[in-house]
N, C-alpha and C positions, 0 to 999 in steps of 0.2 A: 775666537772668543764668542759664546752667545752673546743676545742682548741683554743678559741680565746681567754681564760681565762688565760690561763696558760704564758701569755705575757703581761698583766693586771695587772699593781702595782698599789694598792689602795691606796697604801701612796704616791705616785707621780702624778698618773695620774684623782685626782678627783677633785672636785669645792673644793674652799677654801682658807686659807693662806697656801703657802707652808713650811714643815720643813724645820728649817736654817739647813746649813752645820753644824751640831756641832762638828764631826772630825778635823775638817779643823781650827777650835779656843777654844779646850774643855775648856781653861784659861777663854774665856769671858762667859761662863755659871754656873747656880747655879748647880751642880750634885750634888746628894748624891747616895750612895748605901751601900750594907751591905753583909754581909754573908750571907748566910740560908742554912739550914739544914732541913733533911725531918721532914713534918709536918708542918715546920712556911709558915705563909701566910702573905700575901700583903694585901692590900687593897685600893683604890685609885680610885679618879676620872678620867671617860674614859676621862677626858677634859686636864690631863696631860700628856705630854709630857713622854714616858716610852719606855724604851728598854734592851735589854741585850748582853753582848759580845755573842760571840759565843762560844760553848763548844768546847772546843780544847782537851778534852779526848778522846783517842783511847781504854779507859774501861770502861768508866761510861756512861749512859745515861743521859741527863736531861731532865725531866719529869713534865707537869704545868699542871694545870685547870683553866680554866678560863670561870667565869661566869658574867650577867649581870645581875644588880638588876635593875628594872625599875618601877616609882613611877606611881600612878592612873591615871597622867592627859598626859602620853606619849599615842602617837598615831604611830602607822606602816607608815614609809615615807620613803621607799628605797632610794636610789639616786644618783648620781657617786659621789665617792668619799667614800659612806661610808662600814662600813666592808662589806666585801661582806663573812661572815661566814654563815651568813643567808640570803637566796635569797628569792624574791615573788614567784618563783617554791617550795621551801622548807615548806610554810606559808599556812594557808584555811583563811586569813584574806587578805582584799583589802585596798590600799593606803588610809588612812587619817582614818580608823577604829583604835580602842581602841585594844592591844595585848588580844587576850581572851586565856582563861585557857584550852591550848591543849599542844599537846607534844613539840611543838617549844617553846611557853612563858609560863609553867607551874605557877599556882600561889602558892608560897611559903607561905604566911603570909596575913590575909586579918582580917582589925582592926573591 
């Protein structure tokens, strides 16, 4: 990340609708959550709404993976606003191209 990156909240400062305050009224939202233990996994649309408190242990780690499945007819669209975990620096694919099967979009499964 340069250093203008490092001042660059992609959840606040991208195109879009903005996250409501949900601190500020957790009563008027549907939350659910759960426990987990090592091993259990999530799974969920990047289209939901998801977060976690913070770890407030001074001995344990918490520790996640997180990956994206992406189906045949998705195309490479950088843009403000979206994750920026993957850049066009990071990518050998140009805007409006199909992910091809290199070390950024590996193919997993193909029918």
């Amino acid at each position: 990340m340069g250093e203008d990156d490092a001042n660059f909240s992609w959840q606040s400062q991208g195109e879009g609708e903005s996250c409501p305050d949900i601190e500020a009224d957790r009563n008027n939202f549907d939350i659910i959550g759960w426990d987990m233990e090592p091993g259990d996994a999530v799974i969920f649309s990047a289209w939901t709404l998801h977060g976690a408190q913070g770890n407030t242990s001074s001995t344990q780690r918490r520790a996640a993976i997180s990956t994206r499945w992406l189906g045949d007819d998705v195309i490479w669209q950088p843009h403000s606003g979206s994750d920026p975990t993957v850049r066009q620096e990071d990518v050998s694919i140009q805007p409006g191209q199909a992910p091809i099967d290199d070390a950024v979009f590996p193919e997993m499964w193909h029918a």
